[in-house]
Every structure is written in structure tokens, then in C-alpha cells.
MARBAMAR-170966 format. One record per residue (C-alpha): x negated, y, z. Coordinates in steps of 0.02 Angstrom, whole numbers, padded with zeros to 5 digits, always signed. Example, Ala and Ser with C-alpha at 12.3 -4.5 7.8 and 13.67 -1.06 7.14 Angstrom:
-00615-00225+00390/-00684-00053+00357/
This chain:
+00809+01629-00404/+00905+01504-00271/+00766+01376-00204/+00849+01208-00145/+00729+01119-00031/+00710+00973+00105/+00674+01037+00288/+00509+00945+00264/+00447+01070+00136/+00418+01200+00244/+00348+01117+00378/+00225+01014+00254/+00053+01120+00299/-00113+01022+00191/-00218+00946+00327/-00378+00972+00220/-00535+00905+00291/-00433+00795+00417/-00352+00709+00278/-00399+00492+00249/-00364+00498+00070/-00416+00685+00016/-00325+00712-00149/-00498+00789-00203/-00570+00622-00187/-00470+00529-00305/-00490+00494-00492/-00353+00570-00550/-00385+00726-00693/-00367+00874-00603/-00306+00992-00746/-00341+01181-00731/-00233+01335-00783/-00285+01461-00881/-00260+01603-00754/-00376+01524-00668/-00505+01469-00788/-00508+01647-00850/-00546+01712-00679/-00699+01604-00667/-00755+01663-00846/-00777+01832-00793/-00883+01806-00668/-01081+01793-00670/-01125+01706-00503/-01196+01512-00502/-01036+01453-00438/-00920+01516-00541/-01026+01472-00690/-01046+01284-00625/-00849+01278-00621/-00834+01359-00822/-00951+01223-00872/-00866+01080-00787/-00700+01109-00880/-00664+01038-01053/-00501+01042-01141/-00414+00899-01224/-00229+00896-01315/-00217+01103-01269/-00257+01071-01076/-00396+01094-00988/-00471+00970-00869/-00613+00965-00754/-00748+00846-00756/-00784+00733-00612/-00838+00566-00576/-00720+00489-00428/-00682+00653-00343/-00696+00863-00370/-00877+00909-00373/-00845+01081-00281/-00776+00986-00124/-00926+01005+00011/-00957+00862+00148/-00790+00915+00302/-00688+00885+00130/-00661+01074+00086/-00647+01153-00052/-00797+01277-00112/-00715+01372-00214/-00556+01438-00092/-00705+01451+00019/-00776+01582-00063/-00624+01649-00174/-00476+01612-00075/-00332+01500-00108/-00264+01625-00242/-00409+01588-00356/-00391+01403-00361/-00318+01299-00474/-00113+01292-00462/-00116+01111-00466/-00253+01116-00312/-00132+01252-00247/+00021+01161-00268/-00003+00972-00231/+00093+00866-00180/+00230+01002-00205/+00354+00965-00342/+00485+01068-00410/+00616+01053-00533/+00710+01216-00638/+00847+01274-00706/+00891+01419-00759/+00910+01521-00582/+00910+01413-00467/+00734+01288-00431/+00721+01135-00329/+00568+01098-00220/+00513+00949-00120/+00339+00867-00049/+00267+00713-00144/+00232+00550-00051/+00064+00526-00143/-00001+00633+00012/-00011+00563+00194/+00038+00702+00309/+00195+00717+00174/+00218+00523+00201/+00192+00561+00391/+00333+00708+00396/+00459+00609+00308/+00422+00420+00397/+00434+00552+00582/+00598+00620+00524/+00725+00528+00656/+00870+00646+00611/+00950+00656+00423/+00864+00766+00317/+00943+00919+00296/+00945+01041+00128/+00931+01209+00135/+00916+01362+00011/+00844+01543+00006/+00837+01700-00115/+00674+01708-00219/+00612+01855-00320/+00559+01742-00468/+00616+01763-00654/+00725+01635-00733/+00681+01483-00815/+00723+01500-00992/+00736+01314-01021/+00917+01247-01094/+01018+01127-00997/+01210+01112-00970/+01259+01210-00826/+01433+01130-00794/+01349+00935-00817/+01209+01007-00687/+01338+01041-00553/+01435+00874-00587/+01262+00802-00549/+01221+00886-00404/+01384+00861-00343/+01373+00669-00357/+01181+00685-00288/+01251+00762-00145/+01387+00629-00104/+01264+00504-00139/+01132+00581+00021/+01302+00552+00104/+01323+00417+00092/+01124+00345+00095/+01137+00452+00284/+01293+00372+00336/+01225+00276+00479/+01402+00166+00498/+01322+00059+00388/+01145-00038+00385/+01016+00049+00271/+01030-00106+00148/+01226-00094+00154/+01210+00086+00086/+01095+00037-00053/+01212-00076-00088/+01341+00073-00123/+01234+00155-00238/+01206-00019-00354/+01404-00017-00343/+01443+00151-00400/+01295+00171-00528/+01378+00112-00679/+01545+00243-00673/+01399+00377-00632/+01317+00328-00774/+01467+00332-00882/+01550+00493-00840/+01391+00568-00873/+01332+00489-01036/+01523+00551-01058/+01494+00745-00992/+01642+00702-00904/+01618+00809-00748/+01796+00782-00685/+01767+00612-00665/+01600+00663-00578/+01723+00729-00460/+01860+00595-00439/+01693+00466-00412/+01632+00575-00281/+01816+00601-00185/+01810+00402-00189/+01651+00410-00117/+01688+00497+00014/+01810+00382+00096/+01760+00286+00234/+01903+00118+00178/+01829+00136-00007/+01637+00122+00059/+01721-00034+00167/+01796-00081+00035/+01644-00098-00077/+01556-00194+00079/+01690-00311+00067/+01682-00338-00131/+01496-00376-00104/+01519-00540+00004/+01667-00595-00105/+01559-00615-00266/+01379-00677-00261/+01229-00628-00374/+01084-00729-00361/+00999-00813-00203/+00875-00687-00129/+00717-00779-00152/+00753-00755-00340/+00750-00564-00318/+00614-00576-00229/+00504-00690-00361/+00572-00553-00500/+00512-00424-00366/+00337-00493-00378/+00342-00537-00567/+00391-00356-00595/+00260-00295-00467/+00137-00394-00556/+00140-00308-00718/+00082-00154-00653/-00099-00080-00646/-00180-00052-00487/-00318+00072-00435/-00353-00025-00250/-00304-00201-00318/-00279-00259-00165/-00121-00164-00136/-00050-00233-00304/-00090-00411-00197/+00049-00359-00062/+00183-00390-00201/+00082-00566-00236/+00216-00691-00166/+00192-00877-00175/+00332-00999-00130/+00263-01010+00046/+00271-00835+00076/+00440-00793+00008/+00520-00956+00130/+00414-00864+00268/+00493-00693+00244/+00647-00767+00222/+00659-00852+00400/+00606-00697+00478/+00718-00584+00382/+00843-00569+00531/+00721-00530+00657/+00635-00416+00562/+00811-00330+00540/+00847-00354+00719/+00664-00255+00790/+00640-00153+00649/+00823-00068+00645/+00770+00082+00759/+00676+00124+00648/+00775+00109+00495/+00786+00292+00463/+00638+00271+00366/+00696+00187+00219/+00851+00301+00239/+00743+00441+00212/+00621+00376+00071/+00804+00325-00021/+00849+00485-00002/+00665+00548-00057/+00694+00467-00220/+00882+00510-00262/+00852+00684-00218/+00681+00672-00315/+00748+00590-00490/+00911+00600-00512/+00938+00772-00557/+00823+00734-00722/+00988+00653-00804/+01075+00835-00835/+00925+00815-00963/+00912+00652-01008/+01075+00549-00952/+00970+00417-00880/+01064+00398-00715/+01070+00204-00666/+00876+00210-00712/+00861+00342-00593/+00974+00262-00463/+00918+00065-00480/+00720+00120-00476/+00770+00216-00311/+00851+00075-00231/+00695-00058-00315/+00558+00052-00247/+00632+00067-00045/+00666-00115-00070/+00493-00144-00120/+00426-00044+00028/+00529-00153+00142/+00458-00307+00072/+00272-00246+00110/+00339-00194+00282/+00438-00370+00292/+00280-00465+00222/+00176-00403+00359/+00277-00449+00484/+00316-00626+00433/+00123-00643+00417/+00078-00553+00595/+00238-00603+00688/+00263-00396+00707/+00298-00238+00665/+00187-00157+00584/+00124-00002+00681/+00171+00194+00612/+00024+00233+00552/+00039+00060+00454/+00199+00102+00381/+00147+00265+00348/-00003+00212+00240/+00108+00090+00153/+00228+00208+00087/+00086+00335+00032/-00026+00210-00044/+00176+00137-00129/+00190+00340-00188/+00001+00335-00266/-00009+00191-00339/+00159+00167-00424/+00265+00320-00411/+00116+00436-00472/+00061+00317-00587/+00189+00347-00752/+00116+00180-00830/+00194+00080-00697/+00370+00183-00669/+00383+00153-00851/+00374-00041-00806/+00529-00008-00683/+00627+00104-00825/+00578-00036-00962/+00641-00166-00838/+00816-00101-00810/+00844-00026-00976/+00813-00216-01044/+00920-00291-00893/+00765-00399-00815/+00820-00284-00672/+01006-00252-00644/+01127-00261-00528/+01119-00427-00481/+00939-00435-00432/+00976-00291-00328/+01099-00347-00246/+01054-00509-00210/+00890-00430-00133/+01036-00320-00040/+01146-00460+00007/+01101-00615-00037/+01065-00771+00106/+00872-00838+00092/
């Protein structure tokens, strides 16, 4: 088995009882595998029973019960049971999180969530481009169908797209900007299985005058005024189910607050461009995260608008603060901001489904996201 992976997954190490927002501690269902559930069935002792009676199964899964967090966590935050078992006894998902991974056939794709901080921390540190690298595995292959020659024209086109989303010639919202562009002829050759146009799309991408030349196109034309976008921003925002509701009240903008961000805008730009590489790097996050799903499913501008939505989004909450404080907010802000972002919208499928549902019905298309891109306040 190949395994493709960001330089950030091997260096992501869980920070267990040091961690803010322990994963333990949250209310999402924490399923259980049967490997391990079987383990604990065999065994006699008080703890091992307490965990067998705490599961339940619903659908063909099994789940354990809890109310707000996993009973077997003691009070530094640790987990009992790899306490006493070791981390090969519990469950994979325990194991695993926030690690994701993706198959097919031989080769696997791995990355780090942003749900977690000291993931959020890694990537938001990362001053150079992130680089992707790959190693030999000894694990079987993944027996799940796909179409190998459509999965390289994708990961060809994923790759030029990193390119280009790293191609610091251009501001960070310039290279968004690229991807709106070129989304639709992605879209197309692929609904098409055309991977030779896959090709010629990525060969244009590639050129420096064609990126300029896309730059150019964008001032020619314009879309809407930006304090639309950022009203169907909030409307959008506002849809969406919130377990801390007053993070869904960062994406609350009134008329005052969007003229206030507005003004600012350029400043913000100005003192926030070192570090930019930020956004670069959550854009990249998300392309590298999502968009190799359409060799299965063809969805490819979804994938490629909700990237470019969701780092826009993050640079509004960074944006809002700083209109409202007159400054930056701090690292360790920015860093809770895109983990608490990750949490509450990216691991909550209700609310991508909003996003999907919004650009599959057009309420957000190219336009919007380019005049959130481009457009004068």
C-alpha cells in the first residue's frame, strides 16, 4: 500500500491531558469496533465489565453511552482504559482521531482533522508550504471499486490546484479566486471522465500569464458588491446548528458590522498579510481533504466552492474581530477559531450539507464568491 500524507501527519502527537477541548469531553457518539468490544467481553474484571455494559448498538454499530463526555476518562483527562490495557485495546476511533484517511485500491491517503487543537496548532504554525510525501505500507488492498484512470486525472488536477493555492505571487484571496475560475471546466471534464482535458486544464494552470490572465478577467467583470456576499455569508451561516451558540453568533452580521469590516478590510489585509499562510494552508487543508471524493461521486465545484466558502468564512471571524478590537487577533485566538470552525461546522454533516445544498441550488455560486474575493465594500 502507497500512503500519501501532509508533513503535519507525522508530526501530529495527541496532547492528552494537556488538551482545552479533550475530544473525550465532547458529546459526540463515540462508536466502538467490534475487535475491540470483543476484547472487553472476554474479560471478567470490574472494568472491563463496566465498559461491555456501557455499549449499546443501534443501525449495526455499536456506541457507547455517555452523558457529555467518556465515562472511563479519569480527572488529568486520561483515558482508563489505555491506562490499564494499552493503546492497542482501545477503541480505533479513540485510536485514530482526528486522523482521516481516504482508499483506493493500493494506494491510501492520510491527513490530521482540524476538529482537534494541537492539529489546528500544527497547521496555523506551518510558515513554509506544506509538503506531501509518501511511503511503502504492508497493508492489504482496499477492495472498494473506483476508476483508476479518473482517480489520477483527479489527483493530477488536486495537485496543480495546491500549486497554485501555494503560489505566493499572488495574495491568498487572489488564489481563491483561481480556483472559483477554473471550477466549472474541472467540473465538466470530470462529470465527462474526460481525463485528457484534466490534463490540458492543468498545463493551463500552470502558466504564470494564464493565472495573470485570470486576475485580470476578475477586475474586468463585476459580481456583486461585497457586503452582499457577506449578508449571504451570514444568512447561510445562520441556518446552521450550533453546539456553543455563541460561535454560530460570530457569523451574526448586522448592517453596522458589515460597514465596519468593510472600512477596515485594507488594514486588516495590510497587518495581517504575514501571516497569510494560514488561510493558504487551511485552503489547502480542505482541497487536499475533499476533493478527491469526486473520483466517486463527481461532485467537484461542491468540493471546490465549500473550500474556498469555509477559509473565507474563517477570515471573516478573524476580520470581525479585528474591526471590533482594532487588532489582530492573537495565535492562540486564531487557532481556536479555526478548531472551534472544524467542530462545529466541518464535523458537523448537518451543516456541510447546508453548504452542498447551497451551491447545488446556486444561493452560493460564483458570484458570491467572488465578490467576497474581489469585490469593493
Amino acid at each position: 500500500m502507497t500512503l500519501h500524507y501532509p508533513d503535519i501527519f507525522l508530526q501530529f502527537r495527541c496532547i492528552c491531558g494537556d488538551c482545552r477541548d479533550n475530544c473525550c469531553r465532547t458529546g459526540w457518539d463515540i462508536e466502538v469496533d467490534r475487535r475491540t468490544f470483543e476484547f472487553y467481553s472476554g474479560l471478567r474484571d470490574p472494568l472491563a465489565v463496566r465498559f461491555v455494559d456501557s455499549v449499546y448498538e443501534e443501525e449495526g454499530c455499536l456506541y457507547m453511552k455517555h452523558e457529555g463526555g467518556c465515562p472511563f476518562m479519569n480527572g488529568k483527562g486520561l483515558c482508563g482504559l489505555q491506562l490499564l490495557y494499552g493503546e492497542g485495546h482501545i477503541s480505533e476511533i479513540c485510536r485514530e482521531h482526528p486522523r482521516f484517511y481516504e482508499w483506493f485500491g493500493d494506494y491510501k491517503e492520510a491527513g490530521v482533522g482540524l476538529s482537534c487543537e494541537e492539529a489546528a496548532r500544527l497547521l496555523m504554525g506551518h510558515e513554509r508550504p506544506i509538503v506531501f510525501s509518501e511511503r511503502q505500507t504492508d497493508e492489504e488492498t482496499d477492495s472498494l471499486e473506483f476508476d483508476s484512470k479518473l482517480f489520477e486525472g483527479v489527483k493530477m488536477i488536486r495537485e496543480r490546484l495546491i500549486d497554485i493555492l501555494q503560489d505566493r505571487g499572488f495574495t491568498v484571496l487572489q488564489r481563491l479566486g483561481m480556483v472559483v475560475f477554473s471550477a466549472e471546466d474541472i467540473q465538466q471534464a470530470v462529470f465527462d471522465e474526460d481525463v485528457k482535458r484534466l490534463k490540458q486544464i492543468s498545463g493551463m494552470l500552470a502558466i504564470d500569464g494564464f493565472r495573470i490572465e485570470m486576475m485580470n478577467e476578475a477586475g474586468d467583470h463585476y459580481y456583486i458588491h461585497e457586503d452582499q456576499g457577506l449578508g449571504r455569508m451570514a444568512e447561510i451561516m445562520g441556518k446552521m446548528e450550533y453546539l456553543d451558540g455563541g460561535f454560530g453568533e460570530l457569523f451574526s452580521l448586522t448592517r453596522e458590522d458589515i460597514e465596519r469590516i468593510a472600512e477596515c478590510e485594507g488594514r486588516f489585509d495590510r497587518e495581517y498579510g504575514g501571516s497569510s499562510y494560514e488561510l493558504e494552508n487551511l485552503a489547502v487543508y480542505f482541497i487536499y481533504r475533499y476533493l478527491i471524493k469526486a473520483v466517486r461521486d463527481y461532485a467537484v465545484k461542491e468540493r471546490l466552492f465549500m473550500a474556498v466558502f469555509c477559509t473565507l468564512a474563517v477570515r471573516l471571524l478573524f476580520l470581525r474581530e479585528y474591526a471590533e478590537n482594532g487588532a489582530l487577533p492573537d495565535k492562540e485566538r486564531r487557532c481556536f477559531l479555526v478548531k472551534e470552525f472544524s467542530k462545529e461546522i466541518e464535523y458537523d454533516a448537518d451543516n456541510m450539507d447546508i453548504i452542498y445544498g447551497e451551491i447545488q441550488d446556486g444561493g452560493l455560486n460564483s458570484d458570491i464568491l467572488c465578490g467576497l474575493i474581489f469585490g469593493e465594500g
